[in-house]
BAVEXRO-968583 format. One record per residue (C-alpha): x, y, z; residue in three letters; chain. Coordinates in steps of 0.1 Angstrom, whole numbers, plus 5000, padded with zeros to 4 digits. Each point is the difference from the previous one (the first is absolute). Layout:
BEGIN
<pt><u>X</u><v>Y</v><w>Z</w><dolum>ALA</dolum><paba>A</paba></pt>
...
This chain:
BEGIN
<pt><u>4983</u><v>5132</v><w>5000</w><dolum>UNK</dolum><paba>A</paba></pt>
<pt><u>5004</u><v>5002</v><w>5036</w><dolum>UNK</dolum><paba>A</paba></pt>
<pt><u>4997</u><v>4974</v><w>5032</w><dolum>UNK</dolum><paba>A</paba></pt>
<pt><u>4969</u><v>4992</v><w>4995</w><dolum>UNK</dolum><paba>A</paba></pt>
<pt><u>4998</u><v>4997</v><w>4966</w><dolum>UNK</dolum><paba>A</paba></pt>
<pt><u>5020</u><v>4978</v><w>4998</w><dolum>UNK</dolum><paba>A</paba></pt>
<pt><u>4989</u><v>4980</v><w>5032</w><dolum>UNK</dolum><paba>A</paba></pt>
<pt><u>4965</u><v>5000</v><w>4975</w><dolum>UNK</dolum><paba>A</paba></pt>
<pt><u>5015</u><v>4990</v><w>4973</w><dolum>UNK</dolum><paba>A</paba></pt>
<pt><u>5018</u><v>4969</v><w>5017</w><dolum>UNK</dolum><paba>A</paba></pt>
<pt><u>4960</u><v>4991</v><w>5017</w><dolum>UNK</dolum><paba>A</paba></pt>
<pt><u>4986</u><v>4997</v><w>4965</w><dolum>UNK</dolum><paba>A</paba></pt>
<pt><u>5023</u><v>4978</v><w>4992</w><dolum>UNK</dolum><paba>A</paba></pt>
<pt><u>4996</u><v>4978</v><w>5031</w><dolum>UNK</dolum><paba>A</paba></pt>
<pt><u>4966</u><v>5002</v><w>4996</w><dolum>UNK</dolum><paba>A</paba></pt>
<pt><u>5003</u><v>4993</v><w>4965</w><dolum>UNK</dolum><paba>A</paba></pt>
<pt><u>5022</u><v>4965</v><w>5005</w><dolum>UNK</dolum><paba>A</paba></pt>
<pt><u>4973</u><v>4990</v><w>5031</w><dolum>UNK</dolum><paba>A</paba></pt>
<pt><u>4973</u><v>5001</v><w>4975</w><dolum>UNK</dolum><paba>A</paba></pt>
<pt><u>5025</u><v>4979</v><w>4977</w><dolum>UNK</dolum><paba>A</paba></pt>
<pt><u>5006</u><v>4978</v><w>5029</w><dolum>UNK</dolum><paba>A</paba></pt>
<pt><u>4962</u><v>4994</v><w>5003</w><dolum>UNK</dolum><paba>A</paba></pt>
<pt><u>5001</u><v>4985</v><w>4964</w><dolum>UNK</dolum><paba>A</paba></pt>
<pt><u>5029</u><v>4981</v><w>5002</w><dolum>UNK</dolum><paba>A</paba></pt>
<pt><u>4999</u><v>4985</v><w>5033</w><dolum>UNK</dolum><paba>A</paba></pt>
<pt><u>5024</u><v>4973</v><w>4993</w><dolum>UNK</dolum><paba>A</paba></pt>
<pt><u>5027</u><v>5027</v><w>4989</w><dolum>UNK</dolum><paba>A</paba></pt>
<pt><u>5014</u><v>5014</v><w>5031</w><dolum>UNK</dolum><paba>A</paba></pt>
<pt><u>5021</u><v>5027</v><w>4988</w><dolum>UNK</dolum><paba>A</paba></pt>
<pt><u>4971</u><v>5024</v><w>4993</w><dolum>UNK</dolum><paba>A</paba></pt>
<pt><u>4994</u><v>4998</v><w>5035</w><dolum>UNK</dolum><paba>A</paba></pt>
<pt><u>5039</u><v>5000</v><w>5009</w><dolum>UNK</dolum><paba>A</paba></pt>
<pt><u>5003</u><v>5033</v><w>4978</w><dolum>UNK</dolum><paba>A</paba></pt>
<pt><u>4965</u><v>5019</v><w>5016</w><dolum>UNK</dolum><paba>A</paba></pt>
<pt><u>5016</u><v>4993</v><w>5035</w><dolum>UNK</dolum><paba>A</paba></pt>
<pt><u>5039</u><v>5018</v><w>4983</w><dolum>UNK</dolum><paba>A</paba></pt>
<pt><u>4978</u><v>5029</v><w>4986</w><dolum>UNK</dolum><paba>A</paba></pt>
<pt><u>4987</u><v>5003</v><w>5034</w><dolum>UNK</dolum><paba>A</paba></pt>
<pt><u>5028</u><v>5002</v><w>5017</w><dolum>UNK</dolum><paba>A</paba></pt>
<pt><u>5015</u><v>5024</v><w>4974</w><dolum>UNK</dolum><paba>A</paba></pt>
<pt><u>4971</u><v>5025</v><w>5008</w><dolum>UNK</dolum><paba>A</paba></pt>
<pt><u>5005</u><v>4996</v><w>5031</w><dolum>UNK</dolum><paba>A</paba></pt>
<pt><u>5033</u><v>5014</v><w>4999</w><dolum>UNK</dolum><paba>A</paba></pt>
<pt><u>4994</u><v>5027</v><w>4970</w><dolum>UNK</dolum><paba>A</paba></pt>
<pt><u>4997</u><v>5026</v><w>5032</w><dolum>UNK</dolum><paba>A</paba></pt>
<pt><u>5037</u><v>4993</v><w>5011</w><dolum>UNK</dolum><paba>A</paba></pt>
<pt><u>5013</u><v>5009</v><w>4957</w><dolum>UNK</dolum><paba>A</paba></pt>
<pt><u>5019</u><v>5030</v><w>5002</w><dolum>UNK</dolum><paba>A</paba></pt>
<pt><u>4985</u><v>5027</v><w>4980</w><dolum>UNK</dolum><paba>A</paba></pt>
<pt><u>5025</u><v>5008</v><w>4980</w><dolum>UNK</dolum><paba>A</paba></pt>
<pt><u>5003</u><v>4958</v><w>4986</w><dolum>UNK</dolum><paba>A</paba></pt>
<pt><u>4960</u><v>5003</v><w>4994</w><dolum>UNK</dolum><paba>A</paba></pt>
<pt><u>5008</u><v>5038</v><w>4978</w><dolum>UNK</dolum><paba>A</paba></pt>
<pt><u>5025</u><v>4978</v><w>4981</w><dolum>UNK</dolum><paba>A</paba></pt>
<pt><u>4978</u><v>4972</v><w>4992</w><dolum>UNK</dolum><paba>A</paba></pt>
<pt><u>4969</u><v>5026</v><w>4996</w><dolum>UNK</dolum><paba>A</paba></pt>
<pt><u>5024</u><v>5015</v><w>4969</w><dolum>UNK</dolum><paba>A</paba></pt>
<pt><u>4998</u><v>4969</v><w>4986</w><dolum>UNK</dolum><paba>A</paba></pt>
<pt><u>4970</u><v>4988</v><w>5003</w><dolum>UNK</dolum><paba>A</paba></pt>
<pt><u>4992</u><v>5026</v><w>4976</w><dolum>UNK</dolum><paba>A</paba></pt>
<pt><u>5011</u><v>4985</v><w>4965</w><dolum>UNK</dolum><paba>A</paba></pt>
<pt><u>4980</u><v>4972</v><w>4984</w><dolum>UNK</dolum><paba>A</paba></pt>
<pt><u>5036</u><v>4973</v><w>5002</w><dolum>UNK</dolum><paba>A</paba></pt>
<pt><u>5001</u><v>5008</v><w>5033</w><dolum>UNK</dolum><paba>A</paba></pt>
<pt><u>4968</u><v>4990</v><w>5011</w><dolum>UNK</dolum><paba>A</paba></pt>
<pt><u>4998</u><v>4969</v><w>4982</w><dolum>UNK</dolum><paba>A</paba></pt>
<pt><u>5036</u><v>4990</v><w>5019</w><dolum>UNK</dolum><paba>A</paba></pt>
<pt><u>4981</u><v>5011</v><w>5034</w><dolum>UNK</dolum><paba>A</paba></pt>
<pt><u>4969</u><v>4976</v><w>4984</w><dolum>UNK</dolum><paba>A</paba></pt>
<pt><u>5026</u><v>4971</v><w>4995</w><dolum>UNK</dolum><paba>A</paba></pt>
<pt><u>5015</u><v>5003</v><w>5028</w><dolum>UNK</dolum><paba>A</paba></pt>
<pt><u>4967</u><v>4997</v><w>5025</w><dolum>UNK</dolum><paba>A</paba></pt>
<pt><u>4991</u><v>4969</v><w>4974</w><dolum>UNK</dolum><paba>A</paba></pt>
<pt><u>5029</u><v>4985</v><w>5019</w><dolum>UNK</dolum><paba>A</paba></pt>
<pt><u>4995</u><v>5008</v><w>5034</w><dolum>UNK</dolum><paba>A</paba></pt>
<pt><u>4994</u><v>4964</v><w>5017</w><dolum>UNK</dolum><paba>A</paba></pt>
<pt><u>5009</u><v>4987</v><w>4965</w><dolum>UNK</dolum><paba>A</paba></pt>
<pt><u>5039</u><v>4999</v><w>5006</w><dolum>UNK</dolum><paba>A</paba></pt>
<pt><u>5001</u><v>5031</v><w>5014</w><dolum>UNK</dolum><paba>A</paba></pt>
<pt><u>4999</u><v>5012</v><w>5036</w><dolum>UNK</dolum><paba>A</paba></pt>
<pt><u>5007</u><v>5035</v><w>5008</w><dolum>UNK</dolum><paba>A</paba></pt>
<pt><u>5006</u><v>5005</v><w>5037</w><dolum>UNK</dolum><paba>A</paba></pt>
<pt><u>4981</u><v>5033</v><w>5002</w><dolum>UNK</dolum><paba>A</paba></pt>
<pt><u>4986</u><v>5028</v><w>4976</w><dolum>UNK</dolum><paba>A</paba></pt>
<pt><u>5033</u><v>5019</v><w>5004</w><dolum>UNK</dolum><paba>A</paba></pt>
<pt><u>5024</u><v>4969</v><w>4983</w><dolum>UNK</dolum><paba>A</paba></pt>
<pt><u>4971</u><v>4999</v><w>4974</w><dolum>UNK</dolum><paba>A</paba></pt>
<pt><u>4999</u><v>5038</v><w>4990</w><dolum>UNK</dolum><paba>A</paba></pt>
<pt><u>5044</u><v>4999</v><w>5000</w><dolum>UNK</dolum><paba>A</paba></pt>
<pt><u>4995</u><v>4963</v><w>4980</w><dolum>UNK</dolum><paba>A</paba></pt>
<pt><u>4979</u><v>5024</v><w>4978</w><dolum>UNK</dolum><paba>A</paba></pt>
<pt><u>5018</u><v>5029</v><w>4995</w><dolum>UNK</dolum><paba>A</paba></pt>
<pt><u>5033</u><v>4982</v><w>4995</w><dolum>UNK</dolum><paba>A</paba></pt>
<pt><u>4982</u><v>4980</v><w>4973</w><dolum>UNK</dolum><paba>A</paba></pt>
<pt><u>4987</u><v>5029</v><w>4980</w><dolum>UNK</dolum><paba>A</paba></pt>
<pt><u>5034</u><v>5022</v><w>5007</w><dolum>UNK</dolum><paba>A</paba></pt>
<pt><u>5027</u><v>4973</v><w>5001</w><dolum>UNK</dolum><paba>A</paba></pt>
């Protein structure tokens, strides 16, 4: 994984949850969570490399990605990561304790 990998990987999702907001127009936190996975690739060019190697090591394992699958179910659902760096550290430090 690298910068823009993972600014990808944070796109899909937003386009994922516009799509979702398409369906369910009268939910708005598909919408509020495309607009956070936006902004977090937006930012994945500013995550230090050696954070994204960390969280690269992880992704790796099957428990590990379902954790990194749970926790973009929550983004805009109770969750609200500032950028893609707090989300990779939220991530590692979940997996690593």
């Amino acid at each position: 994984m690298d910068q823009s990998t993972l600014e990808e990987l944070f796109i899909e999702q937003a386009e994922w949850r516009e799509q979702k907001a398409i369906e369910f127009p009268n939910d708005d936190r598909n919408a509020t969570a495309a607009e956070a996975f936006r902004r977090l690739a937006s930012s994945a060019k500013d995550v230090p490399d050696e954070v994204i190697l960390a969280a690269a090591e992880l992704y790796d394992d099957l428990p590990d990605i379902e954790q990194w699958n749970e926790m973009c179910r929550t983004v805009g659902f109770g969750r609200y990561p500032d950028s893609a760096e707090s989300f990779l550290r939220e991530f590692i430090s979940s997996r690593t304790g």
